[in-house]
C-alpha positions in Angstrom: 35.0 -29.7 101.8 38.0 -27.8 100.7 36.9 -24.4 98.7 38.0 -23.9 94.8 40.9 -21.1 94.2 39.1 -18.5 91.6 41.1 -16.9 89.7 39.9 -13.8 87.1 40.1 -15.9 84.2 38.2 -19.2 86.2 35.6 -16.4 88.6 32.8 -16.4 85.7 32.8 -20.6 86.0 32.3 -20.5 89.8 29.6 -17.8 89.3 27.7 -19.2 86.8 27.9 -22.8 89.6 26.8 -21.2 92.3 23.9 -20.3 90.3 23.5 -24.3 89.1 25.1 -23.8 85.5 27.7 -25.5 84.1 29.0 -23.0 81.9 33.0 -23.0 79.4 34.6 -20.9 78.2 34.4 -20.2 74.3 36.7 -17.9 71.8 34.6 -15.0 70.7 36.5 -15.4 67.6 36.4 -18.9 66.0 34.2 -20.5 68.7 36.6 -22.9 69.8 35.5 -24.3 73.8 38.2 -23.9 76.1 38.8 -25.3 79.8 40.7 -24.4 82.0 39.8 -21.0 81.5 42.5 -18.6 80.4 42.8 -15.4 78.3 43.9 -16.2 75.1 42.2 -18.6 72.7 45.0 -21.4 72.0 44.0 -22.0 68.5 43.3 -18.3 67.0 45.1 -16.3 70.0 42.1 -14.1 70.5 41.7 -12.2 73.3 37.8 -11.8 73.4 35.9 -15.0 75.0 32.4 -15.9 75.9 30.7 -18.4 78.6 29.0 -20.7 76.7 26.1 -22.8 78.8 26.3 -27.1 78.5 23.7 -29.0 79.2 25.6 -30.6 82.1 26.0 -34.3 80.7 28.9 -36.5 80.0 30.9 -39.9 80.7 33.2 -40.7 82.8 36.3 -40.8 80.9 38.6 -42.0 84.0 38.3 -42.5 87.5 40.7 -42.9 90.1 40.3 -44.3 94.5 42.9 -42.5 95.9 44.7 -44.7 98.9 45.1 -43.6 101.5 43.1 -39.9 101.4 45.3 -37.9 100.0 43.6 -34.6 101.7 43.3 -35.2 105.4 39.8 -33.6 105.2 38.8 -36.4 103.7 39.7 -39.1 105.3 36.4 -39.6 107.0 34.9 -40.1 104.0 37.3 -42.9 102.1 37.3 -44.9 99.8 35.5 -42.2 97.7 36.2 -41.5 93.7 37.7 -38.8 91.7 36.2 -39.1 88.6 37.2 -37.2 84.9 34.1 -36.4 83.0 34.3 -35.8 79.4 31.2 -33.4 78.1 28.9 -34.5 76.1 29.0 -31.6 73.9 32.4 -30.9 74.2 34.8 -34.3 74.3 38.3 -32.8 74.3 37.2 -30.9 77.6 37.2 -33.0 80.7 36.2 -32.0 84.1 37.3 -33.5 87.4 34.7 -34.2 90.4 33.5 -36.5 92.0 30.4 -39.0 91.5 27.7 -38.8 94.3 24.6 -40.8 94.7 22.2 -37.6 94.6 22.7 -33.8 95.0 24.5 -33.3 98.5 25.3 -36.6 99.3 28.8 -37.5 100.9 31.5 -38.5 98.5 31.2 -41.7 99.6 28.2 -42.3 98.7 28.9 -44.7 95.4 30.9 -47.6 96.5 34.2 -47.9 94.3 32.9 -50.8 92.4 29.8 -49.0 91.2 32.1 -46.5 88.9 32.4 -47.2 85.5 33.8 -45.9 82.8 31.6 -44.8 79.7 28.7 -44.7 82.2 26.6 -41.4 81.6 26.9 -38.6 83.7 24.9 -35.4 84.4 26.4 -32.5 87.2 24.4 -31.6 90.4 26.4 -29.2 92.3 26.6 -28.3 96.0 25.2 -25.5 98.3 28.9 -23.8 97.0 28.6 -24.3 93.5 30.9 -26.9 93.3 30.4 -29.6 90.5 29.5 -33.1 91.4 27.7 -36.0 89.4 25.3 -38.6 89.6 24.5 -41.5 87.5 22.0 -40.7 84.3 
């Protein structure tokens, strides 16, 4: 599995997954959620921000089988999805993983035709702290 690029203003989301939260970032000044991370607030230009904890549920907005494997580390593991997750608490902010069958499992593990969008969503994430999803 390929390892995320943390950057300062993304390190507090990769900390708070390696500890099993799913956490975004918030203004500190008119409470607006905001992912990516990044320094400024886009809708009050604040500088002072906060990590705000979700409870880890969504729907899958879109979902997409990349053919062939784009990444040649996975290859072993196609067909697998790429799913976009809308929050449940949070709609405009969509996150991008993949949907498993149960914490750990290979990406392959849902067949293709077993994604659908609008189903429910909640994140599992790996021995990394990288955000996956299962079904419920």
């Amino acid at each position: 599995m390929l390892s995320p690029v943390i950057d300062p203003d993304g390190a507090p989301f990769w900390r708070y997954a390696t500890q099993g939260e799913l956490r975004v970032q918030a203004c500190a000044g008119c409470g607006e959620l905001r992912f990516p991370p990044r320094p400024c607030c886009p809708h009050c230009q604040s500088f002072a921000s906060e990590w705000r904890r979700m409870s880890g549920l969504g729907r899958i907005w879109s979902y997409v089988v990349p053919h062939p494997p784009l990444l040649p580390d996975y290859a072993e593991q196609a067909p697998y999805n790429v799913i976009v997750v809308e929050l449940a608490e949070a709609p405009r902010i969509r996150l991008v993983g993949n949907l498993v069958s149960r914490p750990g499992a290979p990406l392959d593990s849902v067949p293709p035709d077993r994604v659908r969008i609008g189903a429910r969503v909640r994140v599992v994430f790996t021995d990394a702290g990288v955000p996956q999803w299962v079904y419920g």
